[in-house]
N, C-alpha and C positions, 0 to 999 in steps of 0.2 A: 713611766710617765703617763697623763692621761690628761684629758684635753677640757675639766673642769676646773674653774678658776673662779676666785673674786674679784672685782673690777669697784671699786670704790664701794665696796661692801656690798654687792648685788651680784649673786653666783651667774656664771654665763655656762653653756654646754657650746661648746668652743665660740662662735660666733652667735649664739640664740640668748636671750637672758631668759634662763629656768622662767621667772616668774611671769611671764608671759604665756609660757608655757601651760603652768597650773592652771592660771584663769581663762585660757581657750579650752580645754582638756578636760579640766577636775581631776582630782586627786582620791581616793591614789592614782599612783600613773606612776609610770617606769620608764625611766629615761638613759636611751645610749649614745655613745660620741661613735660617729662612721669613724673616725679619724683614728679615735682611741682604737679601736677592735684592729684596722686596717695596720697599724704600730705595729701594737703588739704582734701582732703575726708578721712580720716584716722583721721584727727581729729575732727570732726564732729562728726563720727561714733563713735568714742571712747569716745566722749562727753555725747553721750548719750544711752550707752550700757548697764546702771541699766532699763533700760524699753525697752518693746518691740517696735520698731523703723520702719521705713521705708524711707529710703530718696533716691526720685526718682529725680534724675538730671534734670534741667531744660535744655531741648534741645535746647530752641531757643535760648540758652547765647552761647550755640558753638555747630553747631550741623555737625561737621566733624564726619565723623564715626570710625576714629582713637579712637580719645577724647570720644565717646559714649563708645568704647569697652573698652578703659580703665577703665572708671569708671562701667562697669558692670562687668567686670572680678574680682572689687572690692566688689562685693555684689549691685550694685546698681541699682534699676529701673529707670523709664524714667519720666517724666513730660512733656507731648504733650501739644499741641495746633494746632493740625492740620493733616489732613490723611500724609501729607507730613510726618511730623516728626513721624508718626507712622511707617510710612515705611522707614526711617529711623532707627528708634530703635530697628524695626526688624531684619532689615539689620545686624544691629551689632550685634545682639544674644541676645537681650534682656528677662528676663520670662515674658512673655506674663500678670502674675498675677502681675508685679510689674509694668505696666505701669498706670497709671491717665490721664487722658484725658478731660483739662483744655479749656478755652478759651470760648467768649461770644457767638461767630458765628456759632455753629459747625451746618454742613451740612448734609441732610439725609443719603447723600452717607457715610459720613466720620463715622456718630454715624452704620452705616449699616459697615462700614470696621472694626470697633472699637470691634462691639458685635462678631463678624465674626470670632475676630483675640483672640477673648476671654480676654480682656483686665481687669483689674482688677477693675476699675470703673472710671465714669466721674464728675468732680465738674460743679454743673449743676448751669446754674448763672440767672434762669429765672421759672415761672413753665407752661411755654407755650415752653421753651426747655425740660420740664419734661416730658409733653404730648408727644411731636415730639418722645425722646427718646421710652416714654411709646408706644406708636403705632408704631414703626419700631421693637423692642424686642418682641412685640405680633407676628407680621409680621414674624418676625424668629422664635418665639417658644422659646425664650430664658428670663430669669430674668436681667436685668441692675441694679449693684449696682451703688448707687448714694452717693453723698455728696454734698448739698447745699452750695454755696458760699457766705457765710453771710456779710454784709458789714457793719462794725463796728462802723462805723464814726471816725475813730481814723484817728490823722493827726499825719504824718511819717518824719515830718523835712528835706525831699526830698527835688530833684526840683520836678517842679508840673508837668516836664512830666513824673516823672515817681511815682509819687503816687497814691495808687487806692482804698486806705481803706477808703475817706472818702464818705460822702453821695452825693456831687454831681459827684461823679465820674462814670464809666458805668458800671462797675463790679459791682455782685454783688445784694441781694437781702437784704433791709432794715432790720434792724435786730428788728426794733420795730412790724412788721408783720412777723417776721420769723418763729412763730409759726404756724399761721396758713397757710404758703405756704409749712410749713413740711405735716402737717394733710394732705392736699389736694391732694400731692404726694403720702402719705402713704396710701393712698386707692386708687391708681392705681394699676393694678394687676400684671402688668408686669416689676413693681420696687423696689428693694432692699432699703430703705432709712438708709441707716447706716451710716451716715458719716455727719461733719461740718467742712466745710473748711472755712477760710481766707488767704488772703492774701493785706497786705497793703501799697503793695510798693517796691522800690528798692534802692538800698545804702544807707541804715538803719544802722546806725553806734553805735545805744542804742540799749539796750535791752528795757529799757520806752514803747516805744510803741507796743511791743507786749505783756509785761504783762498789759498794759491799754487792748488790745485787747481782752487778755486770760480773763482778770475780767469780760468782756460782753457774751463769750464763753460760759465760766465753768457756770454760770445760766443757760445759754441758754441749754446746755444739760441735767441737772437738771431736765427745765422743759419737756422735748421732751421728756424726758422717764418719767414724772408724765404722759403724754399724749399716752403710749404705742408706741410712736416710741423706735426702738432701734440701738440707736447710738453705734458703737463700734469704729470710728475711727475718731480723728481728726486730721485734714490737716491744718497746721498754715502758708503754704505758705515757702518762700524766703525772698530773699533781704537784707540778711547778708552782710555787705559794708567793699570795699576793700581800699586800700591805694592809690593812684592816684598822691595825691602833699604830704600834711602832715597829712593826715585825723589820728584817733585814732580807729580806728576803733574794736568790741569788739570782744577778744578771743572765742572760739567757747566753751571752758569750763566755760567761765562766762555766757556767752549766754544762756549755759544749765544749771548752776545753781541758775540763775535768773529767768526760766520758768520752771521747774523740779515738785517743790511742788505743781503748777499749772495744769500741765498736769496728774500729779499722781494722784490729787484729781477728776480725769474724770475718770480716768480704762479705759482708752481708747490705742489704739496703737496709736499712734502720726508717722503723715504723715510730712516729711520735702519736700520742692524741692529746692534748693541749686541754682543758676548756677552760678554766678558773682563771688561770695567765693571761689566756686572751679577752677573757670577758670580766670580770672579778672588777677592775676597776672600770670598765668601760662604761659602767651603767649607777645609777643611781634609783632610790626611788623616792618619790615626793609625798608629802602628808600635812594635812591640813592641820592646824589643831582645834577641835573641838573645843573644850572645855580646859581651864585649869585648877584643878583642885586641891586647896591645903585644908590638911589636918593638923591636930596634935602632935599624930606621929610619922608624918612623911607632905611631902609636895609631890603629887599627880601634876604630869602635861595629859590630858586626854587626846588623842589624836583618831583620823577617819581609818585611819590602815591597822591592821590588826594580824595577828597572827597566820592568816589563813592568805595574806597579802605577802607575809616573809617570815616562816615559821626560824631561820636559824637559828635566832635567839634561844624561841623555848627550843630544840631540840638538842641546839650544839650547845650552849650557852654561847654563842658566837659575839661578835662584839663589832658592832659599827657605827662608824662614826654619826654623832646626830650635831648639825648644824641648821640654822635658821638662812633662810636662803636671802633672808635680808637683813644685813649686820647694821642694827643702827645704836648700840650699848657695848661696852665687854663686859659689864651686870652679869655674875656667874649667881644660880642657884644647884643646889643639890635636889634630883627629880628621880621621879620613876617616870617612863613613858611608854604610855600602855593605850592599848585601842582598847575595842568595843565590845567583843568577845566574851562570853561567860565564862570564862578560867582565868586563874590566878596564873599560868603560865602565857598570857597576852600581853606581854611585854616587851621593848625593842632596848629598855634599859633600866638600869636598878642601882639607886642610889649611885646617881653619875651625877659629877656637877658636870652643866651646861650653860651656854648663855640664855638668862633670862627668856622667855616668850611672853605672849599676852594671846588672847583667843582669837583666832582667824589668822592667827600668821602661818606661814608654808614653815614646811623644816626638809631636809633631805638626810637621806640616810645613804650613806657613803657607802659602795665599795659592795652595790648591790648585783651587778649585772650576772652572777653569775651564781646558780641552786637559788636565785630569789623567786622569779615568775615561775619558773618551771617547778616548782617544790608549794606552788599556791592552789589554793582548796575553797570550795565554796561552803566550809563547815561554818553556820550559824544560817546559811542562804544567804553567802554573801556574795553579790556578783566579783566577778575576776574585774584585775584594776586592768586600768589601758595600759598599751606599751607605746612610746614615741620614739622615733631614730632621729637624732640633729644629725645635717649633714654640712658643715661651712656655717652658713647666718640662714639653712631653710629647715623647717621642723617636720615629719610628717609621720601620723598614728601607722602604725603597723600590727595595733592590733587596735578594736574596736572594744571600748567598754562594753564590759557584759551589760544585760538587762536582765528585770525580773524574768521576763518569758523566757531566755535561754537556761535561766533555771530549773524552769520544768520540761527541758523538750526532751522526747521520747517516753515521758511519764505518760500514762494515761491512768483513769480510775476503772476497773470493771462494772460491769452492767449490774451486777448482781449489788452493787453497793450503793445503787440508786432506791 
């Protein structure tokens, strides 16, 4: 559920009407429901409140620091990938013990910012990142708890860019040798090895494939403690899938009692990290239309937002909903709608019928809150759109439109080119 509606054909963000919105603001602009984010996480957590829990928000699905503070004012930790989003998660007040600190690349600097900031542990996705971790914690004088990122081979019904449980993918350490790159680790002296993570994907719409996953898991911890490791925590990842066109996507109480008897039979605390689920619908983003252009052979909407604004389209071919945020027709046309951008891949949609527009109307693109802002680029010199958090019937910017000048800063020209 989520907290955007029509009200006699004039879209609201729960209590605000959008188009109020656009014309204090300008468009583009990115707009989040408090209420929606605050749900969704609410019912997750309440899904799985028989067992001790941890679900640390996936930063890089929205990492505005509004949207982080929300969800940690809720109870919630962070899910990083990067010194960036550390210092973001800090930013927002996050407990230091509730952050995880994810991803294949991670930097000496970044695992040295990580132990520094007293973090609660890293999913380590290699054991030559194990080592690197191990010799910078010596370095400090400190213990790193860890969790290995085991790669399950499980295939996720994705698309294939965003699947990552199976075996030719990069994440991840083979789970037919995952015993003995546990062993390996657990006689480094400077590491904690408590923990089995996975993660296999994103806009996972079954529950299927994570109890195929948890069946490869729940052995595998089994055997790590025949072996004197001691595992206390499993991390099963994200990728809980949202609605977009008609998907079906599963309740978060089926979710949990479809993996429940699975995680109980570990005594383990069960690590979630969320972001699409919480955030996927909570946000939308608004766009003006420019121009409308027929040919012979097709009808352009031209709109101000562009590729660089919310690439999922060209990348995924993702598919989101485009509505006019003021329904005064149901006059359907068949359009392309496409910003400003010099590529033929600047498109938000192709050959979709929609309701009619005319030039200067708002339109919203559904179901953005989540890889939209964070996945945006300033290719062409395009400043970054604003972001707006509605909170009841009060609106307020959380992020500042760019301007030309934060375009060039830290650019400088050399002397010599004068």
């Amino acid at each position: 559920m989520d907290f955007f509606e029509y009200r006699d054909g004039e879209l609201y963000c729960e209590e605000v009407k959008v188009a109020d919105i656009c014309e204090a603001v300008g468009t583009p602009v990115y707009l989040y429901s408090h209420r929606t984010l605050v749900d969704h996480y609410r019912k997750l957590d309440t899904a799985f409140a028989e067992i001790e829990h941890l679900i640390c928000f996936s930063v890089k699905s929205n990492s505005n620091l509004a949207v982080i503070r929300t969800l940690i004012k809720e109870g919630a930790g962070t899910d990083i990938v990067s010194g960036g989003e550390l210092f973001r998660s800090l930013k927002a007040g996050v407990d230091p013990k509730k952050v995880v600190f994810a991803g294949i690349g991670k930097s000496k600097e970044e695992i040295e910012y990580a132990l520094n900031s007293d973090i609660l542990m890293f999913n380590v996705e290699s054991i030559n990142e194990a080592y690197a971790i191990n010799e910078v914690a010596g370095r400090l004088g400190k213990k790193a708890m860890i969790a290995f990122r085991v790669n399950p081979d499980v295939e996720a019904d994705t698309h294939h860019h965003i699947t990552t449980g199976k075996k030719e993918n990069k994440f991840g350490i083979d789970i037919n040798i995952a015993v003995e790159i546990f062993r390996k680790a657990n006689e480094l002296p400077n590491l904690d090895v408590c923990g089995v993570h996975a993660h296999i994907g994103s806009q996972i719409l079954s529950s299927e494939p994570y109890v195929k996953s948890l069946g490869k898991l729940v052995p595998l911890i089994d055997e790590l403690r025949q072996n004197d490791i001691n595992i206390q925590n499993l991390n099963i990842g994200g990728g809980l899938g949202v609605v977009y066109l008609d998907e079906k996507p599963q309740f978060a109480s089926d979710f949990a009692a479809a993996i429940l008897p699975m995680v109980k039979a570990t005594n383990c605390r069960l690590l979630l990290e969320p972001g699409r689920f919480i955030t996927g619908n909570s946000g939308i983003m608004l766009t003006k239309v420019l121009y409308v252009k027929r040919t012979a052979a097709k009808n352009f909407v031209i709109v101000d937002a562009a590729m660089n604004d919310l690439v999922r389209p060209a990348l995924y071919e993702a598919y989101h909903r485009i509505k006019p945020i003021k329904i005064t027709s149901d006059e359907e046309e068949v359009v392309d709608v496409v910003g400003p951008i010099c590529e033929s891949s600047d498109f938000f949609a192709q050959e979709r019928k929609v309701l009619k527009v005319q030039q200067r109307d708002y339109l919203s693109l559904f179901t953005a809150g989540a890889y939209g802002f964070t996945m945006s680029s300033n290719y062409n010199s395009r400043p970054k759109a604003a972001e707006v958090l509605v909170k009841d019937d009060q609106y307020f910017i959380v992020r500042e439109r760019e301007t030309y000048q934060d375009l060039v800063k830290g650019e400088s020209i050399p002397k010599f080119l004068f």
